[in-house]
C-alpha positions as CSV (number, residue, x, y, z in Angstrom):
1,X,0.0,0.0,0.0
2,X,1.0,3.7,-0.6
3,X,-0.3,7.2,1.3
4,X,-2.6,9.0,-0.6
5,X,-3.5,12.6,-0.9
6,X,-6.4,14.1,-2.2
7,X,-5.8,16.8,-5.6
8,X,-7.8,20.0,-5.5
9,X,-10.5,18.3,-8.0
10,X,-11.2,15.8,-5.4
11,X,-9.1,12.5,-6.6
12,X,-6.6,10.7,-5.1
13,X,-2.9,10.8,-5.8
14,X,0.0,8.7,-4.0
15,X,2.1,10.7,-1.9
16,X,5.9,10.7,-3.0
17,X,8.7,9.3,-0.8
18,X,9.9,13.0,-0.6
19,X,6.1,14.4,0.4
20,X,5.9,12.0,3.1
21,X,9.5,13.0,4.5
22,X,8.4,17.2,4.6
23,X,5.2,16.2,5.8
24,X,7.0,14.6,9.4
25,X,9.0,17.7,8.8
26,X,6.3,19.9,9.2
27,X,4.6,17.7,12.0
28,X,7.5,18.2,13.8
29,X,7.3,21.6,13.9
30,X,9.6,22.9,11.1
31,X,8.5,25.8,8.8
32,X,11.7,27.2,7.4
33,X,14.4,25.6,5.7
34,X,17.5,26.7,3.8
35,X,20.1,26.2,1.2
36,X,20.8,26.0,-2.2
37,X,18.8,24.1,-4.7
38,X,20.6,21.9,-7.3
39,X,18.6,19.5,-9.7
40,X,19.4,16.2,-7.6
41,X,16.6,18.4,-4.6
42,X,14.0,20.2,-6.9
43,X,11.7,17.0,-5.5
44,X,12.8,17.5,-2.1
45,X,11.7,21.3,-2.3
46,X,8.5,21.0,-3.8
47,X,7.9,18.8,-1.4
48,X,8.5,20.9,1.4
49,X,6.9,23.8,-0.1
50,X,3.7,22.1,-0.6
51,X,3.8,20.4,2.9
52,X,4.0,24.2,4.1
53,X,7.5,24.5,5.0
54,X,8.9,27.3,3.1
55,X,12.2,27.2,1.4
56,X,14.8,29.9,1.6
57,X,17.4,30.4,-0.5
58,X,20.8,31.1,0.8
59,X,24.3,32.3,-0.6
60,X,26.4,29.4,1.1
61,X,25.3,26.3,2.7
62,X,26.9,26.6,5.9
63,X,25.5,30.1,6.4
64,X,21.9,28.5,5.5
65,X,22.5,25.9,8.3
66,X,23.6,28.9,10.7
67,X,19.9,30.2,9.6
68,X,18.3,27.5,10.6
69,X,19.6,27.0,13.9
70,X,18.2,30.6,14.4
71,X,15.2,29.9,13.5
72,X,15.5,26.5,16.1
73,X,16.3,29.2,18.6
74,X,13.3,31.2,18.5
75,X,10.9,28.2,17.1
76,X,12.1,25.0,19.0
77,X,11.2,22.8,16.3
78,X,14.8,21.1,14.1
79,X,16.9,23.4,11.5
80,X,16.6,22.2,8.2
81,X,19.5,22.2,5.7
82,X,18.9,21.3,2.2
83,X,22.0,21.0,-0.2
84,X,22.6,19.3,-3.4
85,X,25.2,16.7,-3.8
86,X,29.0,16.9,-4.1
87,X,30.0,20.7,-3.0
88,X,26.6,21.4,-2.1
89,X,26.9,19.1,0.3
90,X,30.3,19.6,1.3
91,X,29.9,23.3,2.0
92,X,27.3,21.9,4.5
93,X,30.1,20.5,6.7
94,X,31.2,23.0,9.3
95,X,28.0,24.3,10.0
96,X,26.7,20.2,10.8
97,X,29.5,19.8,12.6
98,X,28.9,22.9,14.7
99,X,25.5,21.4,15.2
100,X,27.0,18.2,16.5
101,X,29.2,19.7,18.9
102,X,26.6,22.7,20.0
103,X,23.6,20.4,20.6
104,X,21.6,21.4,18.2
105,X,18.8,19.4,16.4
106,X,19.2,19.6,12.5
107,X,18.0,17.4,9.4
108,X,20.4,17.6,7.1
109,X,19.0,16.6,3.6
110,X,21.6,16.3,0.8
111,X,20.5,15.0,-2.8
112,X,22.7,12.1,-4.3
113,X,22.4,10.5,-7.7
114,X,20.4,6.7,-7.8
115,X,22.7,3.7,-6.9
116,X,22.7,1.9,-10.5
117,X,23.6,5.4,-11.5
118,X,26.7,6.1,-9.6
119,X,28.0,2.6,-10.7
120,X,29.0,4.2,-13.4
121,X,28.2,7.9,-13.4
122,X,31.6,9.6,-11.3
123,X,30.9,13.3,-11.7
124,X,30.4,14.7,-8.0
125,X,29.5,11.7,-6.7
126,X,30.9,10.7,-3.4
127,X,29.6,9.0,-0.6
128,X,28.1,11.0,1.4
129,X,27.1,9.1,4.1
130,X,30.7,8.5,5.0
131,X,31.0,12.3,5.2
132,X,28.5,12.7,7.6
133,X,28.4,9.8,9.6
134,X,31.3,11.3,11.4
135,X,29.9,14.6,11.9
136,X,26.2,13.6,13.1
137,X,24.1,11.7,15.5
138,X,22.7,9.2,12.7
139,X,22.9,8.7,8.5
140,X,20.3,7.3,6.3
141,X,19.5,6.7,2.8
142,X,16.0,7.8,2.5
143,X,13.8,4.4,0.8
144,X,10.5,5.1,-0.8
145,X,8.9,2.1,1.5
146,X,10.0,3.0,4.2
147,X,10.7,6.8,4.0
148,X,7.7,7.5,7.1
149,X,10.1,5.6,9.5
150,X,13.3,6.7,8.3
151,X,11.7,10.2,8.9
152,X,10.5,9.7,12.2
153,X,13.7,7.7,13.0
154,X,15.9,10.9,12.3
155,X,13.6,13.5,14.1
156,X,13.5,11.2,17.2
157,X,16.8,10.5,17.4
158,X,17.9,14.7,16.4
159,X,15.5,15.6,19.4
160,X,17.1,13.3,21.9
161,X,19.0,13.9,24.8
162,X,21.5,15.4,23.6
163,X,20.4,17.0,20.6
164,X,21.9,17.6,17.0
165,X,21.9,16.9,13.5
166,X,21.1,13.9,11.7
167,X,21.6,13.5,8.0
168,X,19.2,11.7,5.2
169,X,20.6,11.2,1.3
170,X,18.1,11.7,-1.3
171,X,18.1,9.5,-4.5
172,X,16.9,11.5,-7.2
173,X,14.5,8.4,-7.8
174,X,13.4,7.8,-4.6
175,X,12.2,11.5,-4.0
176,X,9.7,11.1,-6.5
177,X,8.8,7.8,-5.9
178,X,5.2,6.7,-4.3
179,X,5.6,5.8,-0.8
180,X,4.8,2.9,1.4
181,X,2.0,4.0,3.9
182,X,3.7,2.3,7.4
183,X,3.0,5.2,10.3
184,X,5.0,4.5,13.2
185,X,3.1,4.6,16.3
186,X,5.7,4.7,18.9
187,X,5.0,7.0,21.9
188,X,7.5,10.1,23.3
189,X,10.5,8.6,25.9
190,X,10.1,10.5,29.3
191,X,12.6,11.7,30.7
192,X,14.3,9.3,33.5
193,X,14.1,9.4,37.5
194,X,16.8,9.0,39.3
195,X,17.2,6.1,41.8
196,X,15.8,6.6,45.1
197,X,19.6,5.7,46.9
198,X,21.0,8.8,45.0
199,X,18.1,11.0,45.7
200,X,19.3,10.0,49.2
201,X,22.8,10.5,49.2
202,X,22.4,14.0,47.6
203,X,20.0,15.1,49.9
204,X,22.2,14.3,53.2
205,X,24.9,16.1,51.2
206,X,23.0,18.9,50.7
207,X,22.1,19.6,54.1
208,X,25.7,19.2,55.3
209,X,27.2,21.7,53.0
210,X,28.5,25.3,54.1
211,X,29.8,26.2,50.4
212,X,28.0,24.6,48.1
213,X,28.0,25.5,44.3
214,X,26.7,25.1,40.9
215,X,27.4,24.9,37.5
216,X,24.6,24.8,35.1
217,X,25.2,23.7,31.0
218,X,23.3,23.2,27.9
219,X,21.3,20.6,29.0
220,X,19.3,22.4,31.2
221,X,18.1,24.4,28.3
222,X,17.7,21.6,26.4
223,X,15.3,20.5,28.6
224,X,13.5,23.3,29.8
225,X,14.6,22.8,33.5
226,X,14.9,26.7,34.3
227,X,11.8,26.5,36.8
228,X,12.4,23.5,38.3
229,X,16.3,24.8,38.9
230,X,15.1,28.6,39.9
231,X,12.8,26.1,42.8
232,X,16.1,24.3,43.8
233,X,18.8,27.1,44.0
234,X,16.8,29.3,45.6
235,X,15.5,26.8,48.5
236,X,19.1,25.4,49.1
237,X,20.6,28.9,48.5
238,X,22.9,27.6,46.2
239,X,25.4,30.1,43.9
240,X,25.4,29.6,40.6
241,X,27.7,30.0,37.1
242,X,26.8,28.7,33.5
243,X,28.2,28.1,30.7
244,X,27.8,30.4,27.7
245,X,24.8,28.8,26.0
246,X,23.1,28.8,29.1
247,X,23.2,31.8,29.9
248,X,20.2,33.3,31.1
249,X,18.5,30.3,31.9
250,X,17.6,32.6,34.9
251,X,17.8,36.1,34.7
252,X,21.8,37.1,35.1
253,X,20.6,39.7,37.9
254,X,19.4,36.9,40.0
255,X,21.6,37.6,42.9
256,X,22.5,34.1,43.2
257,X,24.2,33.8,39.6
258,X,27.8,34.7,39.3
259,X,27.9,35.2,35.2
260,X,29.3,33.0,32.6
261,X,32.5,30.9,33.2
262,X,34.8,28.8,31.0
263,X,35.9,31.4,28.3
264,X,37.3,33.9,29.6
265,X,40.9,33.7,31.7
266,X,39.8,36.9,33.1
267,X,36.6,35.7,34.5
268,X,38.2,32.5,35.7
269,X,40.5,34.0,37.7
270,X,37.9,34.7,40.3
271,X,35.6,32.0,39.6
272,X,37.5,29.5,39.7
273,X,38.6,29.6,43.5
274,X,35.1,29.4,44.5
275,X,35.2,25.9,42.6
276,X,38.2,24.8,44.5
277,X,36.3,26.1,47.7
278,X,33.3,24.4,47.3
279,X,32.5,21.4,50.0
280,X,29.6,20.7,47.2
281,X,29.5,21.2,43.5
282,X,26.5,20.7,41.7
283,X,26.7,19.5,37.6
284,X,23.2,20.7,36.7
285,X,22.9,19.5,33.1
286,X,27.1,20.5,32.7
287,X,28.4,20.0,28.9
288,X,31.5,20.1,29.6
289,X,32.0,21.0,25.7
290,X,32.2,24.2,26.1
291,X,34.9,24.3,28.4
292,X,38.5,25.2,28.3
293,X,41.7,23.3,29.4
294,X,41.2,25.7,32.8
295,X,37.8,23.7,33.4
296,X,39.9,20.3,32.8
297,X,39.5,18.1,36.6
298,X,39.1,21.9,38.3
299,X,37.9,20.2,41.3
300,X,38.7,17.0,43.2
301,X,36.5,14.2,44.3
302,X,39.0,13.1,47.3
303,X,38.8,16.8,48.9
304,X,35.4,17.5,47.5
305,X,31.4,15.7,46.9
306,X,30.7,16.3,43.4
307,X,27.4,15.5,42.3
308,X,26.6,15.4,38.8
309,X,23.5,15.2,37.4
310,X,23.5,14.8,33.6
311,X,21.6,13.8,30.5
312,X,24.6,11.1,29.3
313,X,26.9,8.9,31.3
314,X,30.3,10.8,31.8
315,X,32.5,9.6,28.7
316,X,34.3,12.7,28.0
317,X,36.5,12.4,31.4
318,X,37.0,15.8,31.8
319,X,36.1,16.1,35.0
320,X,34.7,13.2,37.7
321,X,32.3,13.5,40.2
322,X,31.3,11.3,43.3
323,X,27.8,10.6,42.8
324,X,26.6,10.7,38.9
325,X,23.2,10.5,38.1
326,X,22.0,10.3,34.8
327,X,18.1,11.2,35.0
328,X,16.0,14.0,33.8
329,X,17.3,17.1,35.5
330,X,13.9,18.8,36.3
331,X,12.3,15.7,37.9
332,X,15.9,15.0,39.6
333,X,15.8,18.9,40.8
334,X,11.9,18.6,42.0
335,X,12.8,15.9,44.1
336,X,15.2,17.1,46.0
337,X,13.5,20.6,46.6
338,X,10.3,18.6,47.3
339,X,12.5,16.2,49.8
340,X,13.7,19.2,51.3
341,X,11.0,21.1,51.8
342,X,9.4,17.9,53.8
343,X,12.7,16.9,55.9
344,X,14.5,20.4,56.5
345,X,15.3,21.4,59.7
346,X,15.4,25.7,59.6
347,X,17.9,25.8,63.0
348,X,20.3,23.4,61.8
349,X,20.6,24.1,57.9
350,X,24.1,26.1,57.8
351,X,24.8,29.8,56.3
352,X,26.0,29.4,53.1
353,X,29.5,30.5,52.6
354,X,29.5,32.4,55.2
355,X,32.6,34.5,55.0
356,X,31.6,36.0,52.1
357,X,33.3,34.7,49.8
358,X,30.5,34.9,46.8
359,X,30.2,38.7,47.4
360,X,33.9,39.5,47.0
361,X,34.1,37.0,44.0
362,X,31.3,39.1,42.4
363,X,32.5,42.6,43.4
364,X,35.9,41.1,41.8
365,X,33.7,40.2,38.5
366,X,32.1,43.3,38.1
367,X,35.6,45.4,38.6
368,X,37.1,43.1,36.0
369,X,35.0,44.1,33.6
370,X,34.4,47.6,34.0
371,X,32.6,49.5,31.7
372,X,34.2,52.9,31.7
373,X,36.6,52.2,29.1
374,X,36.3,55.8,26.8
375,X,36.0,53.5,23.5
376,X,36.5,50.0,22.4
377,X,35.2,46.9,22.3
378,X,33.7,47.2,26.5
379,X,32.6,50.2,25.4
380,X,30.3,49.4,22.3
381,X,29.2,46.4,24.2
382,X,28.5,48.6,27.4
383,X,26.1,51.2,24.7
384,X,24.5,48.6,23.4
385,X,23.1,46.8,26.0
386,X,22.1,50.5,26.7
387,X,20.5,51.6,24.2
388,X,18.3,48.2,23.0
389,X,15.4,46.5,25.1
390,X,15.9,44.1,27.5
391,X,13.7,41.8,24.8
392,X,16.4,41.8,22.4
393,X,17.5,38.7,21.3
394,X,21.6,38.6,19.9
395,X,24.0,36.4,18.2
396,X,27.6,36.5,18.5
397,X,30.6,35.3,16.4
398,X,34.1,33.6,17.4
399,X,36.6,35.9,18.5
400,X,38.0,38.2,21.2
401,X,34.7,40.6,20.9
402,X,32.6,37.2,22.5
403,X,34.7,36.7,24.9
404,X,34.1,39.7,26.3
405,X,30.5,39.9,25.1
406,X,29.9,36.7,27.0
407,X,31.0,38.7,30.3
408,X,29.3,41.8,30.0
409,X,26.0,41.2,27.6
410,X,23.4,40.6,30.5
411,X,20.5,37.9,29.4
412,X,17.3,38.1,31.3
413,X,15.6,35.0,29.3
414,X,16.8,31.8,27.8
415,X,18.8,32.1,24.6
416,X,19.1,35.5,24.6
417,X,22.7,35.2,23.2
418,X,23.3,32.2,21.1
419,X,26.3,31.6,20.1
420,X,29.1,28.7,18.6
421,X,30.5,27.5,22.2
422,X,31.5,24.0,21.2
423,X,33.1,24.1,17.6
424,X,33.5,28.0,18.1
425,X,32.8,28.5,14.1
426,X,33.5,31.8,12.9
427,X,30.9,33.7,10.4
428,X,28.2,32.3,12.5
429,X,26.7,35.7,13.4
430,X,25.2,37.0,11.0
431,X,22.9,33.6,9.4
432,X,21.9,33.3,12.5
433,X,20.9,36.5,13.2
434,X,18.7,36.2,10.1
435,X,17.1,33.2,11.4
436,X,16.1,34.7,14.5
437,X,14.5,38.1,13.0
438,X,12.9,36.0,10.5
439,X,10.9,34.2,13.0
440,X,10.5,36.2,15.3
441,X,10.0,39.2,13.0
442,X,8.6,41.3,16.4
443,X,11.6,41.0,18.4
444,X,15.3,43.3,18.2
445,X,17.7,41.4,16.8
446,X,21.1,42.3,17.0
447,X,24.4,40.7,15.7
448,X,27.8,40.7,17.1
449,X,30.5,40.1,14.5
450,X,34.8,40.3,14.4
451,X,35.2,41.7,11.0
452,X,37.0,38.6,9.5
453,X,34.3,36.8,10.8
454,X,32.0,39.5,9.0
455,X,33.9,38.9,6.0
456,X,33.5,35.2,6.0
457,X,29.7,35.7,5.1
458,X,29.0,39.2,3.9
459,X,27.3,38.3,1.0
460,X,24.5,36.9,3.0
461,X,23.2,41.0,3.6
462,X,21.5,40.1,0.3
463,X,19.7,37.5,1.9
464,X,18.7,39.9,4.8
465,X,17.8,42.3,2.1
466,X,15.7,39.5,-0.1
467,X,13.8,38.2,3.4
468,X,12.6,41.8,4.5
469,X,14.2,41.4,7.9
470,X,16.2,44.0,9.8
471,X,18.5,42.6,12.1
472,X,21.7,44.8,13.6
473,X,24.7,43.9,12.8
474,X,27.3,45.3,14.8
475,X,30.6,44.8,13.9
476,X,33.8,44.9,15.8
477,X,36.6,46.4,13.2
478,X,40.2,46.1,14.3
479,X,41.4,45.2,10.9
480,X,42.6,42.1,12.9
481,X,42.3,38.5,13.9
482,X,42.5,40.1,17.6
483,X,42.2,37.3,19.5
484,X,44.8,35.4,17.5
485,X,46.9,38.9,17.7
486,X,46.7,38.8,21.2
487,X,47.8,35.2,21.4
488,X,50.6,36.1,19.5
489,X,51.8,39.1,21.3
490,X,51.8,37.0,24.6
491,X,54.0,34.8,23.3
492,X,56.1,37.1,22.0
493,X,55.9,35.5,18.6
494,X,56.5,37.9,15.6
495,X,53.4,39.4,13.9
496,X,52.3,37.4,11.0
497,X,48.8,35.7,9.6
498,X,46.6,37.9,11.4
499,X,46.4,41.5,9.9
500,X,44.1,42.6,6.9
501,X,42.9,45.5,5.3
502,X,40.7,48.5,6.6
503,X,37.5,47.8,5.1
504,X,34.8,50.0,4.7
505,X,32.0,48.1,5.8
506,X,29.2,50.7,6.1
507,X,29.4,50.6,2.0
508,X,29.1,47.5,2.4
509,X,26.1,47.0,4.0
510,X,24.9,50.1,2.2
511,X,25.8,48.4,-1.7
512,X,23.2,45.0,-0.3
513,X,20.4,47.4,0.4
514,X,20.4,48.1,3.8
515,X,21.9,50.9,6.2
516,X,25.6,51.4,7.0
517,X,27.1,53.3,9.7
518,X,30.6,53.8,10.7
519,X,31.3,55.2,14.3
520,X,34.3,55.7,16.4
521,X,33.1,57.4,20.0
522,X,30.3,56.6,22.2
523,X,27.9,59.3,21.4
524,X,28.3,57.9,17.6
525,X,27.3,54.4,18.2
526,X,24.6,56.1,20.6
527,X,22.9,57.8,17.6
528,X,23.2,55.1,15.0
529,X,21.5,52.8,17.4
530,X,19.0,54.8,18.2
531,X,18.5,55.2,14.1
532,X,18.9,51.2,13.3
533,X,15.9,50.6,15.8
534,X,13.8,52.5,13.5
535,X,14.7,51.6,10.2
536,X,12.9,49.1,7.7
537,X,16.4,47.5,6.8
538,X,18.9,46.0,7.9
539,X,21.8,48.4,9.3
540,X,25.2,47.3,9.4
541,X,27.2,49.7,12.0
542,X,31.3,49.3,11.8
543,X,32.9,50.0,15.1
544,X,36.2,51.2,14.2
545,X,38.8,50.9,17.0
546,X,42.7,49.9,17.8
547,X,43.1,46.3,18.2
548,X,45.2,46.8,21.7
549,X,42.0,48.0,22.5
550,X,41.4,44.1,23.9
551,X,43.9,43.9,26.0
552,X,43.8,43.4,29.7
553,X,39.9,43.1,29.0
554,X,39.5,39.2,28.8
């Protein structure tokens, strides 16, 4: 048997193998994708047109995957990459990749050539599979028969603890061929409860501790734990840090969270102490991928009681812990705010670092990163969180600008900064910027770029320009790879590989249809804000400083 659909006069027609894979697409939730059409996907994009996904065309694949995961941000439902086969493909990889290593749920659909063709048919074939095997959670060959499961097989398993991409190759054939009508019918996993001993354990642990602390990852967001942890730190008084892509989980002026951690040396300096302090740390859903070598075993298990509660077994050895629980994190966290609540004793729960510790640590975090500097890259991210709503949503590339950004950018709601933490791609900005205004087309959107990073994906302003949306795009220009400058310099290593030209990129933004501003001084960068907020285009504003501007800041 095949599914069916009915035609607008009223017959019946067999749903192709490719109608049937957007059709779980758009179940799923997905109503954007991107890329770049070739003939081997004009099947695959009718498909999803007419399943009511729409298709957008990009200027690179990888900047079309960065796109989607902005859209993923704002929508919760999996990007979707489409790319035709060989370089199409290919020019897919980094931004896949990313996905793999920043959690983040992606179909990845490629278009290949039949098999009896490519026994004899060379010309960009390769096997694309093999590529992507390496790079994602799961690779299949999309069958006609079976192309309902082998849909439903990749969304369940891109939506799984932890998320990311999954990749499906797309015989010409096959795409327009009718399609078996098996529906699975398996019901949603729940998430996991941890074992009543553990529950146990942690609880006595909890109540024992003077200086307990937390670190809170990616897989808190993932899974939507930020009431269940607001519940848990605030009844066990509990100081907090997260990692980048958390941040904001819960508003960063809660006055239990001490900022971001892992990135910056700066920030670690005093952060890191309070780690070695600790009588209890607390892995709340901690990815320890995206983490430095400084984060590499910063505590130890024979001085300290490490709990870790996490959404995988530990495999990655980069730190250990003495009790490891691998459960849902927001039942886990319920339960032992719920335990708590019923077996607390007021008079003989202790003060909580009670020489103060946590209040010097973030008096010493806030004089770190000052924002008085007269101009420079603290300053233009000092005016900017100024001047734009506490609603606005921003994206920021690799490079000595996030660092810093990651530090002083203040998030009051989940993913309110997204960002590459684990693969730390560069010329991941801007696409996703794009992503974000185009769905949610209400809400600032504002982009933080290095100019080489800027560079790496100009031409997608055209794509801003052809959508209608009208991000910000703020870019740091230095007319240097700054962080890799600054590396350099410390080393005292002589200068080479990291300088480029002074580009004007107000024109450029300008010559793609949208606004272009270049400012050097406060006031400036005050006004063009200000402007940019208004406008019905994009605006690119260049923020022209020294490159020795960054140093001593991160």
């Amino acid at each position: 048997m095949t599914e069916t659909t009915t035609t607008d006069d009223g017959d019946t027609a067999p749903l192709r193998a490719a109608d049937v894979l957007a059709q779980r697409l758009y179940d799923a939730g997905c109503r954007h994708a991107f890329g770049m059409p070739g003939g081997e996907v004009l099947t695959l994009v009718d498909a999803l047109t007419k399943a009511g996904i729409t298709f957008h065309l990009a200027k690179h694949e990888n900047s079309a995957g960065f796109m989607g995961e902005g859209v993923h941000h704002s929508d919760g439902a999996p990007a979707i990459l489409v790319a035709t086969l060989g370089p199409g493909a290919l020019n897919g990889v980094n931004v896949v990749a990313n996905a793999h290593q920043d959690r983040v749920p992606m179909v990845v659909l490629t278009g290949c050539v039949d098999a009896a063709e490519a026994a004899t048919y060379t010309h960009q074939v390769l096997d694309h599979q093999a590529v992507f095997s390496a790079i994602t959670k799961a690779s299949f060959r999309l069958d006609a028969e079976a192309a309902g499961v082998i849909a439903d097989k990749a969304l369940r398993i891109a939506t799984a603890e932890r998320n990311g991409p999954v990749h499906i190759d797309v015989p010409i054939s096959v795409a327009d061929t009718p399609a078996g009508s098996h529906r699975p019918r398996i019901a949603p996993a729940r998430a996991t409860q941890a074992a009543p001993a553990d529950l146990a354990q942690a609880r006595g642990w909890l109540e024992e501790a003077e200086r307990p602390l937390a670190i809170v990852g990616l897989d808190a967001l993932t899974q939507n734990a930020g009431p269940a942890l607001q519940a848990f730190l605030e009844h066990h008084q509990i100081p907090f840090v997260t990692t980048y892509k958390a941040k904001g989980i819960l508003p960063e002026n809660h006055p239990l969270c001490l900022g971001g951690a892992g990135l910056s040396p700066l920030a670690d300096r005093h952060l890191l102490p309070l780690v070695q302090d600790a009588d209890l740390i607390l892995a709340l859903g901690y990815d320890p991928i995206e983490m430095r070598p400084g984060w590499r075993n910063a505590w130890d298990c024979s001085q300290q009681r490490v709990i870790d509660i996490a959404a995988e077994d530990n495999t990655h050895y980069m730190h250990d812990a003495t009790l490891t629980v691998v459960a849902g994190l927001t039942p886990t966290l319920r339960a032992l705010t719920v335990g708590a609540q019923l077996a607390d004793q007021p008079d003989t729960t202790p003060d909580r670092w009670p020489d103060g510790q946590i209040a010097k640590a973030r008096a010493g975090l806030a004089a770190a990163f000052a924002r008085d500097q007269a101009w420079g890259p603290a300053a233009i991210i000092d005016e900017c969180q100024k001047a734009l709503p506490s609603n606005t949503l921003a994206t920021a590339d690799s490079g000595a600008h996030r660092i810093l950004l990651s530090q002083m950018w203040h998030c009051h709601e989940p993913r309110a900064l997204i960002q590459s933490s684990g693969l730390c791609t560069m010329g991941c900005a801007v696409p996703m910027a794009i992503g974000r205004k185009l769905a949610q087309p209400d809400r600032p959107v504002v982009s933080f770029s290095g100019d080489a990073g800027f560079l790496m994906v100009a031409g997608e302003l055209s794509t801003a320009a052809e959508l209608g949306v009208a991000p910000i795009f703020v870019v740091f220009v230095d007319a240097s790879l700054a962080l890799i400058d600054l590396k350099q310099r410390q080393r005292k290593l002589d200068n080479a590989g990291v300088d480029f030209g002074q580009h004007d990129f107000a024109s450029i933004g300008a010559a793609f249809g949208g606004h272009g501003i270049r400012v050097r001084d406060r006031d400036s960068l005050r006004t063009a804000l200000a402007a940019a907020q208004k406008a019905d285009r994009f605006t690119v504003i260049a923020a022209e400083f020294d490159r020795e501007a960054y140093d001593g800041l991160i």
